[in-house]
GUFIKE-362247 format. One line per 2 residues: number of its first residue (from 0); their letters; for each residue z, x, y of C-alpha. Coordinates in steps of 0.25 Angstrom, whole numbers, plus 5000, padded with zeros to 4 digits. Example, Ala and Ser with C-alpha at 12.3 -4.5 7.8 and 13.67 -1.06 7.14 Angstrom:
2
0	as	5031,5049,4982 | 5029,5055,4996
REM end
This chain:
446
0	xx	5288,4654,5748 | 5291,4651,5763
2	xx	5306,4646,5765 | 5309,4632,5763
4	xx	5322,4625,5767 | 5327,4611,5762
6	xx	5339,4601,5763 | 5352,4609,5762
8	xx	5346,4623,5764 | 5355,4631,5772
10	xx	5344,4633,5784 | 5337,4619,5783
12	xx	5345,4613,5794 | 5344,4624,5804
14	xx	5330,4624,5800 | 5327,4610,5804
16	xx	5333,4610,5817 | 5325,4609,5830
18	xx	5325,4607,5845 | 5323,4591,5841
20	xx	5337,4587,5832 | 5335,4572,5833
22	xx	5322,4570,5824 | 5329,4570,5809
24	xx	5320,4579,5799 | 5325,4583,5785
26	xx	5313,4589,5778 | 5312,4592,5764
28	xx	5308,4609,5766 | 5309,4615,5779
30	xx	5300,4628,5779 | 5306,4638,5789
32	xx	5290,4644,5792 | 5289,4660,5798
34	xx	5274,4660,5797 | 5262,4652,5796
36	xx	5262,4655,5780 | 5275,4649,5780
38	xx	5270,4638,5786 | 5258,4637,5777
40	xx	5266,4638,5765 | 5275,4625,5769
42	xx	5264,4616,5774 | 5257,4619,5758
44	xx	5271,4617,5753 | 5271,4604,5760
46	xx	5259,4599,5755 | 5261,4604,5741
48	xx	5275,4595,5741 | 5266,4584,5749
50	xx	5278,4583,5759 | 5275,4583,5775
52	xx	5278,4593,5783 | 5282,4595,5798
54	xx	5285,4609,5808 | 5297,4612,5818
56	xx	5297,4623,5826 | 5307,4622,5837
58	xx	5309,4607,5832 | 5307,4602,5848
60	xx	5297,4591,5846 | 5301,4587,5832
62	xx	5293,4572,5829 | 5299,4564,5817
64	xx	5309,4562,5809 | 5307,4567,5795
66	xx	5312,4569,5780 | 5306,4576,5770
68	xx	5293,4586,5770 | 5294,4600,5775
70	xx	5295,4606,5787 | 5290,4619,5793
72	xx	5298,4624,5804 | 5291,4636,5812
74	xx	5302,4643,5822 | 5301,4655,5814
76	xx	5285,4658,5817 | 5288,4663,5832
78	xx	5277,4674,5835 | 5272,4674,5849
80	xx	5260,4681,5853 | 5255,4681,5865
82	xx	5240,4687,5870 | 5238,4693,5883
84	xx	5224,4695,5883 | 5221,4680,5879
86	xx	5233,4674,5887 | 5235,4668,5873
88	xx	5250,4667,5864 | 5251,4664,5849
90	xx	5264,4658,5842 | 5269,4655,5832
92	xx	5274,4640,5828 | 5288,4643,5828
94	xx	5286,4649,5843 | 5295,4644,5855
96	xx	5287,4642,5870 | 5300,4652,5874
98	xx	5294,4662,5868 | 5279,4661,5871
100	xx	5283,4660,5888 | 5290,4674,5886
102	xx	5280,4680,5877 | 5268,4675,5887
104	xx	5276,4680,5899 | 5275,4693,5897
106	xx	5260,4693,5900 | 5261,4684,5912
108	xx	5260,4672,5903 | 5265,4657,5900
110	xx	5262,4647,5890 | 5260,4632,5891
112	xx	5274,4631,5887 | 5283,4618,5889
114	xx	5296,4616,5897 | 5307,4622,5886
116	xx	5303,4636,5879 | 5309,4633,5868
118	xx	5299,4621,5861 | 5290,4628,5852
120	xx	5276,4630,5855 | 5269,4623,5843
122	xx	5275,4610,5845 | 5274,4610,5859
124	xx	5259,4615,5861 | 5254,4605,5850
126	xx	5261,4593,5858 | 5251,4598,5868
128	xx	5261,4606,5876 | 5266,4601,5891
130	xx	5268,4614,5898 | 5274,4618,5912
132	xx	5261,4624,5915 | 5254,4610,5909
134	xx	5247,4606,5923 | 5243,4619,5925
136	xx	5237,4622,5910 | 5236,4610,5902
138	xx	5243,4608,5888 | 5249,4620,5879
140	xx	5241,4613,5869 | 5229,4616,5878
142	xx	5231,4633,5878 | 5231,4632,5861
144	xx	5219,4640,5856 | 5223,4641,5843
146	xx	5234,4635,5833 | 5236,4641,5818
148	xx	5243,4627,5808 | 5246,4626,5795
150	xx	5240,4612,5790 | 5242,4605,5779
152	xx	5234,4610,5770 | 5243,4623,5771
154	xx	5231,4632,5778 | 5233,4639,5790
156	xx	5223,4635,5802 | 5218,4641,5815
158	xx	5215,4629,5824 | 5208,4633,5838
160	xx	5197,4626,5846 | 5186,4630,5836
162	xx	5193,4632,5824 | 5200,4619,5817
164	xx	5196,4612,5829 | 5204,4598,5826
166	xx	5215,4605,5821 | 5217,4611,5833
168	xx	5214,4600,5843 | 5224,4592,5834
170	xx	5236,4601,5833 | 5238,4603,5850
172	xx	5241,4588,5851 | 5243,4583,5837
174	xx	5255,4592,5835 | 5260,4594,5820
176	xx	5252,4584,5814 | 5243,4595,5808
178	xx	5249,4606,5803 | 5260,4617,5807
180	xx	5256,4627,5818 | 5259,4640,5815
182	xx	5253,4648,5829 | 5247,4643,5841
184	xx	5238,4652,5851 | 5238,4646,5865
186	xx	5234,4653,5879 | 5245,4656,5890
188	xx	5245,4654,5904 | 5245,4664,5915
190	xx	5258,4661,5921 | 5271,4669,5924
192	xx	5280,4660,5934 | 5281,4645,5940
194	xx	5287,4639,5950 | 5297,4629,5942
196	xx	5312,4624,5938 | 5316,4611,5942
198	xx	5322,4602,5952 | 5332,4592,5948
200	xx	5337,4578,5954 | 5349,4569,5952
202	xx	5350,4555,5948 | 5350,4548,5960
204	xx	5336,4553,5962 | 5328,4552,5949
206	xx	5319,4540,5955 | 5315,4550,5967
208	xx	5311,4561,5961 | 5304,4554,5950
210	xx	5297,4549,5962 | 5296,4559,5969
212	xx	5291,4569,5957 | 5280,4559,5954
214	xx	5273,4559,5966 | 5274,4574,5969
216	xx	5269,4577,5954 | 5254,4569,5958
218	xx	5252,4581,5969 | 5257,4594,5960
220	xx	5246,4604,5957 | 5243,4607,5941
222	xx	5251,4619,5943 | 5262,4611,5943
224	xx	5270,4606,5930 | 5281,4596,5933
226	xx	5289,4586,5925 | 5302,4579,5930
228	xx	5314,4576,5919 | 5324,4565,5921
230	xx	5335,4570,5914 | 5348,4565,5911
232	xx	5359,4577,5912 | 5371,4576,5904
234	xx	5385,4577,5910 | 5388,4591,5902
236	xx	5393,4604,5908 | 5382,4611,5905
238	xx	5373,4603,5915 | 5372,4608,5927
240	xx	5382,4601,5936 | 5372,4595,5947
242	xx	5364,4589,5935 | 5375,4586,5925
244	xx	5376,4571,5921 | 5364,4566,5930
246	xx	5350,4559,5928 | 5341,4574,5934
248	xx	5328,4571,5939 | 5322,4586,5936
250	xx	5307,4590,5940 | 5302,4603,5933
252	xx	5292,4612,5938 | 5283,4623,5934
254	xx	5274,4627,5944 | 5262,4636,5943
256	xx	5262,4641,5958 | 5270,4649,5967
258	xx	5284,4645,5969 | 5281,4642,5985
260	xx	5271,4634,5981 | 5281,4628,5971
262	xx	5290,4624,5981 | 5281,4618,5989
264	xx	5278,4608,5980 | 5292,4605,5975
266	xx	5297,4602,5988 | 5294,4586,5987
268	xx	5301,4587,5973 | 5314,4595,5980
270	xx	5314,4585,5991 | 5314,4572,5982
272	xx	5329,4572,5980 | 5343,4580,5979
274	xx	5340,4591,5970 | 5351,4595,5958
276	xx	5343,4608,5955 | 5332,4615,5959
278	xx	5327,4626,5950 | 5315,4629,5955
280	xx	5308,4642,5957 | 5298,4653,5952
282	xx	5300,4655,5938 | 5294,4664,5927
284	xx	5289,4655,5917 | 5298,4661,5906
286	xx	5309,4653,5913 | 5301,4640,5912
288	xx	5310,4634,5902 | 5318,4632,5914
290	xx	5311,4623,5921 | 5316,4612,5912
292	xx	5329,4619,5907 | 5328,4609,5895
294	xx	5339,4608,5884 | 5336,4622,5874
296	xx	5345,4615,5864 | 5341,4605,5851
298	xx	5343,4591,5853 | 5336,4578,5849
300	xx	5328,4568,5859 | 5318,4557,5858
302	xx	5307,4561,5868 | 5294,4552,5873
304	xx	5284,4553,5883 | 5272,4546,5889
306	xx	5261,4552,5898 | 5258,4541,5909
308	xx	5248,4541,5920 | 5258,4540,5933
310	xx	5271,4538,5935 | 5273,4526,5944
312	xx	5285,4519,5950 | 5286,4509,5940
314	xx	5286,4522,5928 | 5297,4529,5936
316	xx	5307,4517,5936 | 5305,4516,5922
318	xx	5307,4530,5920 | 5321,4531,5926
320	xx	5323,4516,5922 | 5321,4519,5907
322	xx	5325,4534,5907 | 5334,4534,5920
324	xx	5349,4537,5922 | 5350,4523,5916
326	xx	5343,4524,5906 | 5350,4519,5892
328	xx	5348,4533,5884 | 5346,4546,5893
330	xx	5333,4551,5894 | 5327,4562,5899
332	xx	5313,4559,5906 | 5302,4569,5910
334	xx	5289,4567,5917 | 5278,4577,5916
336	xx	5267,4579,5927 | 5254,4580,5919
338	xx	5240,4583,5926 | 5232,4595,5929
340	xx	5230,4604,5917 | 5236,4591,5908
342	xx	5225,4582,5912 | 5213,4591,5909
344	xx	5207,4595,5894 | 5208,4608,5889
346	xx	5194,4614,5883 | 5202,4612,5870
348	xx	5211,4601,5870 | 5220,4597,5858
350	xx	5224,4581,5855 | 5222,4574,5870
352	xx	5232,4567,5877 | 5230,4559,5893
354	xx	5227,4571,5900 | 5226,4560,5913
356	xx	5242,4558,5911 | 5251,4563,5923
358	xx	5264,4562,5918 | 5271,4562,5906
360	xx	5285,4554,5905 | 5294,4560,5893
362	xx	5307,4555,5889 | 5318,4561,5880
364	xx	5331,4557,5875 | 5343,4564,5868
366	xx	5346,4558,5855 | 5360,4562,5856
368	xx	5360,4554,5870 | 5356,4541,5863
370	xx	5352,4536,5849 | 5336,4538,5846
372	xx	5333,4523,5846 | 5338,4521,5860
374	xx	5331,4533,5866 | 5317,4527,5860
376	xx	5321,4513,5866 | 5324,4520,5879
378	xx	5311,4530,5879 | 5304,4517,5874
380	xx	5308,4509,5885 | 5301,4521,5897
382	xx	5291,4523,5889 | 5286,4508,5888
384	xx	5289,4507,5903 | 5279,4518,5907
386	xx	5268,4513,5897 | 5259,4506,5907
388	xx	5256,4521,5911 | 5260,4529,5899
390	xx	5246,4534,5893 | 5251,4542,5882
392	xx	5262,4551,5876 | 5263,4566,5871
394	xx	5267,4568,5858 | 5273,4582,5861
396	xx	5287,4574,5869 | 5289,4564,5857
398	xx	5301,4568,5851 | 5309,4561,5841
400	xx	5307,4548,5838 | 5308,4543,5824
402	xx	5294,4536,5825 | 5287,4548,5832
404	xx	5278,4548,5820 | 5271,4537,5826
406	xx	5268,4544,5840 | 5255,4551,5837
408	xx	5249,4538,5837 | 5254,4535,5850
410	xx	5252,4547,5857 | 5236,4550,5854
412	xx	5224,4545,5858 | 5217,4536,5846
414	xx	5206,4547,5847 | 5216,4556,5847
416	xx	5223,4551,5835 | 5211,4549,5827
418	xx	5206,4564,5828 | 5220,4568,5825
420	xx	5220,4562,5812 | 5208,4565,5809
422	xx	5212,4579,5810 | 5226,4576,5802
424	xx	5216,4571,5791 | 5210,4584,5790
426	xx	5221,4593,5791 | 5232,4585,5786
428	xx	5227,4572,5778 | 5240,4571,5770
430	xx	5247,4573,5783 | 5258,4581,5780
432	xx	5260,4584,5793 | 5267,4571,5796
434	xx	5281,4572,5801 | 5277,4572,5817
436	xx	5270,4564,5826 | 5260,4561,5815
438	xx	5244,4559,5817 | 5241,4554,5803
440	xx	5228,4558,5796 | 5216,4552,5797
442	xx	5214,4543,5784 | 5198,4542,5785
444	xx	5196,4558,5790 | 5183,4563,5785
REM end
């Protein structure tokens, strides 16, 4: 019998924690799984005790709140195999995108992997996947050619584009709504180095180079990926002192071209402003975690997004209006360039979202900066102010609210939805798989 921890085990705590600590979970059995048949037995111990059931790997994008059920947690299911022949990897559930950028690297290869290496790969790829190479190569959810889950009914399935075809279509999209993943084949990327790091601005000129990046964004090539992050530093000693206690206006890059080539095209972008830092340079992409440099450390946010059509004048007074220097709780605010290989469909694509978007705003709050009810109010107030020109969310960069269950109704298409439950009806019609953004079943399937 697979391990099982509960309440007041010594290991249960350490067991339930995750990168995400302010979603409060307190399920009844944690099952610490080290293989698919692990997983396979808890999903049909779940269903024999009729209790839901929910999966952590590094506890990054944790959804809801929840008591009670089970839940599978997969960090221990780390195998990493990587084909040279096919330009193919397969992991495991519990695998890290760390470990997949070194092991790809050693055959001249890169993954669709995001900007920290230490987000797990299931979660992220079945959020769909924005990757640093996303203009250039589409979504991470896009290379997926074949995802092995644990559904409900305790069996062990092989979803691909012509075996269990809903399934797969359902799961690179509709996240854990399904099942529990327990490996994921995908293709990599003929990629070595970029051009990238950031450039980072001082208080006084946020309104310029929000400016300043929007208009040079519309001309970049789909080799290049860019967001830029408003972020508000803390006065701590272990900021650097050029950055330590302002509002940083910081543009990252990951280009796919030669760093002369690179440089030409920054140059607006180093000429907006007075520059706090300057990190760019030709970079393997094992180092491109650095790019963003984010926080490797557990903590608890509140995150939400929308994906908009333009970013106008009117959007970027509201932006540093409602999540500014003077903004009532600190935020930090990231806008990502979309386009090129983003807006064009895959010959398999998984659950569609506007592929004629060009930018998505994101916005994240630390809990322990300010209460979780001001941070929604606050991320409320930008949302609702770019909602003449917001034409959807992604479901992937909503984290912790305590009504998140309710977000899979905002975020899909009412086609989109329909097919989804329908495909919950036929794979999960008790659905079990509940404590997550939750598409429930169809009630009139089949």
């Amino acid at each position: 019998m697979t391990e099982m921890l509960r309440p007041g085990d010594a290991e249960y705590d350490q067991e339930l924690a995750g990168f995400q600590i302010a979603v409060p979970r307190r399920p009844d059995v944690i099952v610490p799984a080290a293989s698919a048949a692990n997983v396979v037995e808890a999903v049909r111990y779940a269903g024999e005790h009729d209790l839901p059931i929910a999966v952590q790997s590094t506890g990054h994008g944790v959804a809801v709140p929840f008591e009670g059920g089970v839940l599978v947690t997969t960090h221990r299911m780390n195998g990493v195999r990587i084909d040279a022949a096919t330009s193919t990897a397969r992991v495991d559930a519990g695998v890290r995108w760390g470990a997949v950028i070194e092991a790809a690297a050693e055959y001249g290869l890169a993954p669709l992997s995001g900007s920290f290496p230490g987000v797990g790969v299931v979660g992220y790829t079945l959020g769909g996947g924005f990757s640093l190479l996303g203009r250039r190569y589409g979504l991470a959810a896009d290379q997926v050619t074949a995802i092995e889950v644990v559904t409900a009914d305790g069996e062990l399935r092989r979803a691909t584009p012509d075996t269990e075809r809903d399934l797969f279509w359902a799961l690179r999209g509709g996240r854990d709504n399904f099942g529990i993943v327990t490996a994921l084949e995908f293709g990599l990327v003929p990629v070595t180095r970029l051009y990238g790091g950031s450039l980072q601005f001082g208080t006084e000129s946020l309104a310029t180079v929000l400016h300043v990046w929007r208009d040079w964004a519309a001309e970049m090539p789909r080799e290049m990926t860019s967001s830029l992050a408003m972020v508000p530093m803390p006065d701590l000693p272990m900021v650097p002192e050029p950055l330590r206690g302002k509002h940083v206006a910081q543009i990252r890059i990951a280009y796919l071209g030669d760093a002369a080539e690179g440089e030409r095209l920054v140059a607006p972008l180093r000429a907006a402003a007075p520059l706090l830092g300057d990190t760019l340079a030709e970079i393997p992409f094992t180092e491109s975690g650095s790019i963003a440099n984010e926080p490797p450390f557990p903590h608890g946010y509140r995150a939400d997004n929308a994906t908009v059509s333009e970013l106008n004048d009117t959007m970027l007074d509201a932006i540093l209006e409602h999540a500014g220097p003077g903004a009532p709780v600190p935020t930090v605010v990231l806008l990502d360039l979309l386009g090129g290989a983003l807006s064009e469909r895959p010959e398999h694509p998984g659950v569609d979202w506007d592929r004629e978007a060009r930018f998505t705003v994101r916005a994240l709050s630390v809990v322990d900066d300010a209460g979780m009810v001001a941070i929604k109010a606050a991320h409320e107030k930008l949302f609702d102010a770019l909602k003449p020109w917001s034409t959807g969310k992604l479901l992937t960069f909503v984290y912790g609210d305590s009504d998140a269950g309710t977000e899979a109704s905002k975020v899909y298409s009412p086609a989109d939805l329909r097919r989804l439950a329908e495909v919950k009806a036929a794979v999960d019609p008790a659905n079990r798989f509940r404590l997550t953004h939750n598409v429930e079943p169809a009630r009139d399937a089949g």
